[in-house]
C-alpha positions in Angstrom: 64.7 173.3 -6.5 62.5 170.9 -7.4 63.6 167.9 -10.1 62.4 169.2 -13.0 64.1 172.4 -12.8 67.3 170.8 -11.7 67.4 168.7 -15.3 66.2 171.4 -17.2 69.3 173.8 -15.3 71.7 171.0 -15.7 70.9 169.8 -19.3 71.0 173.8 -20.5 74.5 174.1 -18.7 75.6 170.3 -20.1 73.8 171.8 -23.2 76.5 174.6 -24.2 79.1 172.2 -24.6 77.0 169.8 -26.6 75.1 172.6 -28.9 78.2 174.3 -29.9 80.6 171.2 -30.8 78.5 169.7 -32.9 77.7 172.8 -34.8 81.3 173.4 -35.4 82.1 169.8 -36.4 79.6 170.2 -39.0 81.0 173.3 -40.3 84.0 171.0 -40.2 82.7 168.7 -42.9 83.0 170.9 -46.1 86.6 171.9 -45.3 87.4 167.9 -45.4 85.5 166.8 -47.7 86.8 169.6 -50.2 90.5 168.5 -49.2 90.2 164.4 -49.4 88.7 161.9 -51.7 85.3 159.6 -51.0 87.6 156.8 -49.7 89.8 159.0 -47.6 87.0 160.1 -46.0 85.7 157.1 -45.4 88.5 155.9 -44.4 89.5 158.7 -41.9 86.0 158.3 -40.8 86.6 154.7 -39.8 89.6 155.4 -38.0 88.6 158.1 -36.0 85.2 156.8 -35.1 86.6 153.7 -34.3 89.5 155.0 -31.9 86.5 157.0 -30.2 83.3 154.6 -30.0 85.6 151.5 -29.3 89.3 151.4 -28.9 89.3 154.0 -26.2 86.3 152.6 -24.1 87.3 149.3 -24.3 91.3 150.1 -24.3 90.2 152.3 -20.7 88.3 149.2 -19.2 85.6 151.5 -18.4 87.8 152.8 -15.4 86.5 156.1 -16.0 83.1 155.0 -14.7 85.2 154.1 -11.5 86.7 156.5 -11.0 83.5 158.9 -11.1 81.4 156.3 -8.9 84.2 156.3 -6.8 84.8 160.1 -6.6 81.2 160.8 -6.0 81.3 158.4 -2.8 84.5 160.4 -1.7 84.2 162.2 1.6 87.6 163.9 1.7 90.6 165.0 0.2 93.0 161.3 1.4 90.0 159.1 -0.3 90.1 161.6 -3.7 93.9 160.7 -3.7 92.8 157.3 -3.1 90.7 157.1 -6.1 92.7 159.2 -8.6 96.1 157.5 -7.3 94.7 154.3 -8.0 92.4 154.7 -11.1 95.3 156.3 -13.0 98.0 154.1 -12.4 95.9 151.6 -14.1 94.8 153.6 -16.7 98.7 154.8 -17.4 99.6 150.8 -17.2 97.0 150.3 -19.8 98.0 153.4 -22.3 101.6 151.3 -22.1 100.1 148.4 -23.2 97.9 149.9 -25.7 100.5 151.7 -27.3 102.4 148.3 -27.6 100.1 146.5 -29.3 98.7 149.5 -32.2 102.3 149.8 -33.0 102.0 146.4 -34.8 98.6 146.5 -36.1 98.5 148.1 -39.6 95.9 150.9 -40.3 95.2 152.2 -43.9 96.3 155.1 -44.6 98.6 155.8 -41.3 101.6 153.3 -41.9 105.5 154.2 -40.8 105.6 157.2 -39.1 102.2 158.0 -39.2 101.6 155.4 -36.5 102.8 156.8 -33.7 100.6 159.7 -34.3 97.5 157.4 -34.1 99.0 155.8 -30.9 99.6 159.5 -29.7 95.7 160.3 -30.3 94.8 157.6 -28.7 96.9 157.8 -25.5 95.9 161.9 -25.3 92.4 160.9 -26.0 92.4 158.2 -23.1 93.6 161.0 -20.7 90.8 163.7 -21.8 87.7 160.4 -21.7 89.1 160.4 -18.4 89.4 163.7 -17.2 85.8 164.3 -18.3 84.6 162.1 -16.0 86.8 163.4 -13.1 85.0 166.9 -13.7 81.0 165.9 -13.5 82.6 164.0 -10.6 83.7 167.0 -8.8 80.6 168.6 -9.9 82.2 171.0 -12.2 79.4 171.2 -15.1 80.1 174.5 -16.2 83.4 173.7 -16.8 82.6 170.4 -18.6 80.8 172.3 -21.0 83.8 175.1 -21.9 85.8 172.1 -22.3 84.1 170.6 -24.6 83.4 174.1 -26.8 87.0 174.7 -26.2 88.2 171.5 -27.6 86.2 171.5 -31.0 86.8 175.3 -31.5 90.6 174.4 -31.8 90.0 171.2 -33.7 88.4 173.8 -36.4 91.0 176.2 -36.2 93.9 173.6 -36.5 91.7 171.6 -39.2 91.5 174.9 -41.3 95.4 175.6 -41.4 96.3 172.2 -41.9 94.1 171.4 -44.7 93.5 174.5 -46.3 96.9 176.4 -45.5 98.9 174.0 -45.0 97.9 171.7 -47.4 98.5 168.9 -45.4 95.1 166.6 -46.7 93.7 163.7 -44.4 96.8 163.7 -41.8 95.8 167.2 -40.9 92.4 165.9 -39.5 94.3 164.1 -37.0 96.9 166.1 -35.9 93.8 168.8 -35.3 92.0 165.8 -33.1 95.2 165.7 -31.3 96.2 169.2 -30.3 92.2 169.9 -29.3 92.6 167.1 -26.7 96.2 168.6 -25.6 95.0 172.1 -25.3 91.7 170.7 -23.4 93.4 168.5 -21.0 95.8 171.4 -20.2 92.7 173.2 -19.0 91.4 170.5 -17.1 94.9 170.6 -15.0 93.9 174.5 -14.9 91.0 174.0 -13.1 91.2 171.1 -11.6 95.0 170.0 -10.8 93.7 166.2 -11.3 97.9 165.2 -10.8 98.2 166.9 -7.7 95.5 164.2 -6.0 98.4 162.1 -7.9 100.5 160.3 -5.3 101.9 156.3 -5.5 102.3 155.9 -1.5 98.8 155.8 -1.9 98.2 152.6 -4.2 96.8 149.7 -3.2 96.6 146.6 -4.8 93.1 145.9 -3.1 91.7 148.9 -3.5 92.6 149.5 -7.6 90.9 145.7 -7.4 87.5 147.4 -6.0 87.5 149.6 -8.4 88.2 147.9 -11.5 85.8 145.1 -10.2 83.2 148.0 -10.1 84.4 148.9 -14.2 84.4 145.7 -15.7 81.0 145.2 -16.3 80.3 148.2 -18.4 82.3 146.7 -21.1 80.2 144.4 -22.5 77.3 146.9 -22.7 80.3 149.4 -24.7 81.4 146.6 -26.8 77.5 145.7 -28.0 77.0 149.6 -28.2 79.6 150.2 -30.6 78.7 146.9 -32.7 75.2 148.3 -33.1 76.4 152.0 -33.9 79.5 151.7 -35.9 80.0 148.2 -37.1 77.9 149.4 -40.6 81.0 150.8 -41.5 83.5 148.2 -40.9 81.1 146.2 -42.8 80.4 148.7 -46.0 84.3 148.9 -46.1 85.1 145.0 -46.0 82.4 144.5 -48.2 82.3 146.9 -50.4 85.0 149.7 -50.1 86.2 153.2 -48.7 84.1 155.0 -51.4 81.3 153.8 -50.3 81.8 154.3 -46.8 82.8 157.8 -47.0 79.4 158.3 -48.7 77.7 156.5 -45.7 79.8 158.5 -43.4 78.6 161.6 -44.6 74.9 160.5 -45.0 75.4 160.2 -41.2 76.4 164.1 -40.6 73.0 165.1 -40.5 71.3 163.0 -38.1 74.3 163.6 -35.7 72.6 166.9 -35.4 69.1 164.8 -33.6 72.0 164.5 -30.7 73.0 167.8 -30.1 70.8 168.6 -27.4 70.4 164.8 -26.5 74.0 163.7 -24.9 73.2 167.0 -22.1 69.3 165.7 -21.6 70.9 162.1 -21.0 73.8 163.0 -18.5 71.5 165.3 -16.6 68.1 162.7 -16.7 70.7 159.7 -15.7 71.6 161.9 -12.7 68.1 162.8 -11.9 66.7 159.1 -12.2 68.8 157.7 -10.4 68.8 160.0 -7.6 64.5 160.0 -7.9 64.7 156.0 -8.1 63.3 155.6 -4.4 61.0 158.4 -3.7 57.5 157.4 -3.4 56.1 159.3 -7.1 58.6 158.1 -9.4 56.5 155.6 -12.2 54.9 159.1 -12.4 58.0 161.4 -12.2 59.1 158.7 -15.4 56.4 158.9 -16.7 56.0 162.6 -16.6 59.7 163.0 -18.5 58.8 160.1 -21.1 55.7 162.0 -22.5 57.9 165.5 -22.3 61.2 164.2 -23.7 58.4 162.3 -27.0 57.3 165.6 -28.0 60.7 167.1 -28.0 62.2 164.8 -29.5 59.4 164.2 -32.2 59.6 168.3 -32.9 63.4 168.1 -32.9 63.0 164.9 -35.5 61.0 166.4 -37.8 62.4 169.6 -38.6 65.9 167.9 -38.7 64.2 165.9 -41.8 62.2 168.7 -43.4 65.7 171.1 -43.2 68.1 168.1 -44.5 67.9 168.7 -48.0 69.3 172.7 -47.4 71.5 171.5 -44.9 73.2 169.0 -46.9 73.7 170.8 -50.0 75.4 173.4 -47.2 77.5 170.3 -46.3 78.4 168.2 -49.6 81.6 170.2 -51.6 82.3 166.7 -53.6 80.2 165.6 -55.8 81.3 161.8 -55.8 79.4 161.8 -52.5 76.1 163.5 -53.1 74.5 160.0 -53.1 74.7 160.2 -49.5 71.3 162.4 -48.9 69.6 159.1 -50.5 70.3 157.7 -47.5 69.9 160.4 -44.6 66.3 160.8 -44.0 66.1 156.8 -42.9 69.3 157.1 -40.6 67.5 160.7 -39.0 64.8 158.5 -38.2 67.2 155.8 -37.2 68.6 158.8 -34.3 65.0 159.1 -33.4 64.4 155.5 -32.0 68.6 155.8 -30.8 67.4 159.2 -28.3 64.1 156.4 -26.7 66.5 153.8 -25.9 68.9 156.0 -24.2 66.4 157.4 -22.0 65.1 153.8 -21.2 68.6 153.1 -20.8 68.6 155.3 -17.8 66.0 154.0 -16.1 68.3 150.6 -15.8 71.1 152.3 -14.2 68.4 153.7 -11.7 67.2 150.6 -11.3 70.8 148.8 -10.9 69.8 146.6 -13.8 72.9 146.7 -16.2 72.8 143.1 -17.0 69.3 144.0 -18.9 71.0 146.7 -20.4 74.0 145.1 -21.8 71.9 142.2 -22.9 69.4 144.5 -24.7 72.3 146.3 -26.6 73.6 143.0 -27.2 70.3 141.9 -29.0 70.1 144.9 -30.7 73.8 144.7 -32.0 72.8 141.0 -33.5 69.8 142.0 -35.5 72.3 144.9 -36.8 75.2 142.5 -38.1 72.5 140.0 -39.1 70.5 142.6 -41.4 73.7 144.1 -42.7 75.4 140.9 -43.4 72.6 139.2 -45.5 71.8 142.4 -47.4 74.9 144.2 -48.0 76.0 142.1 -51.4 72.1 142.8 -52.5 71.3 146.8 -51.9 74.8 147.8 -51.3 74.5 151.2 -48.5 71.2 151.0 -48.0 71.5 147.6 -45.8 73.9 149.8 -43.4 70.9 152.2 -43.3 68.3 149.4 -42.9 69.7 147.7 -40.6 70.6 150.7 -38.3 67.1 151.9 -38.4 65.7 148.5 -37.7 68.3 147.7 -34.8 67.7 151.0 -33.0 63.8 150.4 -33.2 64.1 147.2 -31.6 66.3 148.5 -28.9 63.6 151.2 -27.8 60.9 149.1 -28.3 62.5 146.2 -26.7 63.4 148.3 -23.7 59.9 150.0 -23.8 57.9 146.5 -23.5 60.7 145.0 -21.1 60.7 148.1 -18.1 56.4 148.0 -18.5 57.0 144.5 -17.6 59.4 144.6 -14.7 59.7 147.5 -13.2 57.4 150.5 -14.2 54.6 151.2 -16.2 55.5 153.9 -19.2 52.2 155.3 -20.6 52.0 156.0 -24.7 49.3 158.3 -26.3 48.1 155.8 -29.2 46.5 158.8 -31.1 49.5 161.1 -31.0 52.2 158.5 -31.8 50.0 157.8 -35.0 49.7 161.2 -35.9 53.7 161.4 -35.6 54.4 158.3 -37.5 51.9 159.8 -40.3 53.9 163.3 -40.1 57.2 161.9 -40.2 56.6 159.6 -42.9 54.9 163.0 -45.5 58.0 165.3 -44.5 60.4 162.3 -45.3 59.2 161.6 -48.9 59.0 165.4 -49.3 62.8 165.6 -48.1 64.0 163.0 -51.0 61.9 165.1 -54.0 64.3 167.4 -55.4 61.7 170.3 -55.9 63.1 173.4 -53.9 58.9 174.5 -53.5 58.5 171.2 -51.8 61.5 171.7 -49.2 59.8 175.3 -48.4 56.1 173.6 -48.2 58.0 170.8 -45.9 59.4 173.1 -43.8 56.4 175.1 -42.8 54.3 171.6 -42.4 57.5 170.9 -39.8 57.4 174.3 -37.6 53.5 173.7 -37.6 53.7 170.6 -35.6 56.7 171.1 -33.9 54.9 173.7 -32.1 51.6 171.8 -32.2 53.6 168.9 -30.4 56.2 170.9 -28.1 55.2 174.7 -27.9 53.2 174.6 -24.6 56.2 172.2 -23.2 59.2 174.7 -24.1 57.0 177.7 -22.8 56.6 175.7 -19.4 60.0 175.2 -19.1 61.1 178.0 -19.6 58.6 179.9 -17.2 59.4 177.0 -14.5 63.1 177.9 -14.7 62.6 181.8 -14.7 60.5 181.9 -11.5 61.8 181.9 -8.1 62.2 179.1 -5.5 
């Protein structure tokens, strides 16, 4: 199978348990926001996020990437128990630890016995980040994928009776986020007894070395990631309070949905890269993907903006936080220059170059806290937003101009990245009118160039993949 049709095979497969996830989340968003206030969302929002995007990477010390590297190397069952032996003792030392400290650090809105219910979501969610990676390493992508449907379709169930049966308001969203990672980690032992690879008489103090030696160096690229996506909230909160970031939390719902095909494009092309690194036609195999994964992601973009005005009166029960759509288009947008310096990013880890990748995010993360931090007392929300959009464009471009220069040459169509800065820029201003004729006449302009842009790409692929050989 040639190595187009293995990323498109692998990115539909990782693609059911992105597509799916992220659909229900959203459907998600009306049942909270109808059962809490503007600042307990944004609140919540902050909490979550922030146990997600930073606490557990950086709480894990990025063993998981060990753990798969280490797996993948593997060449029989007495080095697997090797690995897993060793990687989880360190990770269980560390969920000790962990739970130590958050049980004197106060967090609004989960004080007294609400804490150990925070330090429970994080020690479950450590375990499932984990096990995730254990899967893909054992090769089990279908599986990946049902576990991630299955662990957002119970988060909706349980979200539903707590808030609207039960009654229970903002707790109930994390006690839901906590029995969808029990449930899903239960399958994982289902169908891939991770514990029975589980044996101490194989520790070694040398090896667990090796292996977090190998993990330490993915921190700081985390750490800088998670500045550059998330600290506009911390920042909106400190600054200017829980209201507003629940309405900046929302604004964000929509452009999510950019990623829903993206996180299964990135795991498979990462594979795929790296693996194509040393043959003799890969500037052109890069090339060929950069110019594919443009058009898609240009389509993708641009019906995402003209459809964000229907979408988010779907999405917004609460009318303290309708402001938010002021703010969406930019942050869509925003996405759009996130999805270019994600693939760019995999070109570094094909070329072994993480130090330029962690020092990229790094510079990226300083023009975000910069922007936000001398705007944020002037325009309020909007410097998040600004200073997101600006970050993430100087990221990609950053990254564009920086691989050109040292390791292979990435080809741009001048005339078609015009036409789609011109195109993006009409459907956005016809987004933020509030004429319902408008929103129709933007979304027809949208499916015309999407398919102008992407319709012979998505009929190739699909051809490719349906023949034989």
């Amino acid at each position: 199978m040639s190595r187009e049709k293995t990323l498109v095979k692998n990115t539909l497969i990782m693609a059911i348990g992105t597509f799916l996830p992220r659909i229900i989340n959203l459907l998600t968003t009306p049942i909270i926001t109808g059962a809490t206030t503007g600042a307990q969302f944004g609140q919540l929002d902050l909490v979550t996020t922030t146990i997600l995007s930073f606490i557990v990477p950086l709480c894990t010390l990025q063993l998981e990437q060990a753990l798969f590297r280490f797996l993948v190397d593997a060449k029989s069952i007495k080095e697997q128990r090797y690995v897993i032996t060793n990687g989880y003792a360190m990770i269980f030392t560390l969920m000790l630890l962990v739970g130590i400290i958050c049980f004197f650090v106060p967090i609004d809105l989960f004080n007294g016995s609400y804490k150990f219910l925070v330090i429970g979501y994080i020690w479950i969610e450590i375990i499932a980040t984990t096990s995730r990676f254990v899967l893909r390493a054992f090769s089990k992508y279908k599986e990946y994928s049902v576990l991630a449907a299955l662990v957002v379709i119970v988060n909706f169930i349980v979200v539903a009776i707590c808030l609207l049966w039960l009654k229970t308001g903002y707790i109930g969203v994390l006690i839901a986020l906590t029995i969808a990672d029990i449930v899903g980690f239960i399958y994982v032992l289902f169908v891939c007894n991770i514990f029975s690879y589980f044996n101490l008489k194989y520790f070694r103090l040398e090896y667990a070395s090796r292996m977090l030696q190998y993990a330490l160096p993915f921190i700081p690229n985390t750490v800088s990631w998670y500045i550059n996506q998330l600290s506009d909230r911390w920042i909106i909160s400190i600054f200017l309070g829980a209201g507003p970031n629940g309405i900046y939390a929302l604004a964000n719902k929509i452009p999510s949905i950019v990623n829903i095909l993206y996180p299964a494009f990135n795991l498979a092309w990462t594979d795929s890269a790296t693996r194509s690194v040393n043959d003799p036609d890969s500037a052109k195999y890069y090339n060929h993907m950069f110019k594919m994964l443009f058009c898609i992601v240009s389509a993708g973009t641009v019906l995402l903006l003209a459809a964000s005005p229907i979408i988010f009166e779907i999405l917004c029960r609460n009318k303290s936080l309708a402001s938010a759509f002021d703010y969406t288009p930019t942050l869509i947008i925003a996405t759009y220059f996130y999805c270019f310096s994600q693939f760019f990013g995999s070109i570094y880890v094909a070329v072994k170059s993480a130090k330029n990748m962690s020092i990229t995010t790094t510079m990226a993360a300083v023009v975000n806290i910069s922007i936000n931090l001398f705007l944020i007392k002037i325009i309020g929300v909007q410097a998040a937003v600004i200073s997101t959009l600006v970050a993430n464009l100087f990221l990609a471009g950053y990254r564009f101009f920086d691989l050109n220069k040292n390791y292979y040459r990435l080809r741009i169509n001048k005339r078609l990245t015009i036409l789609t800065v011109i195109v993006i820029t009409i459907i956005s201003l016809l987004a933020w009118s509030n004429d319902p004729i408008l929103w129709g006449l933007d979304v027809v302009l949208a499916i015309g160039y999407a398919y102008f842009i992407s319709g012979d790409i998505f009929v190739g692929m699909i051809k490719s993949f349906l023949k034989k050989g």
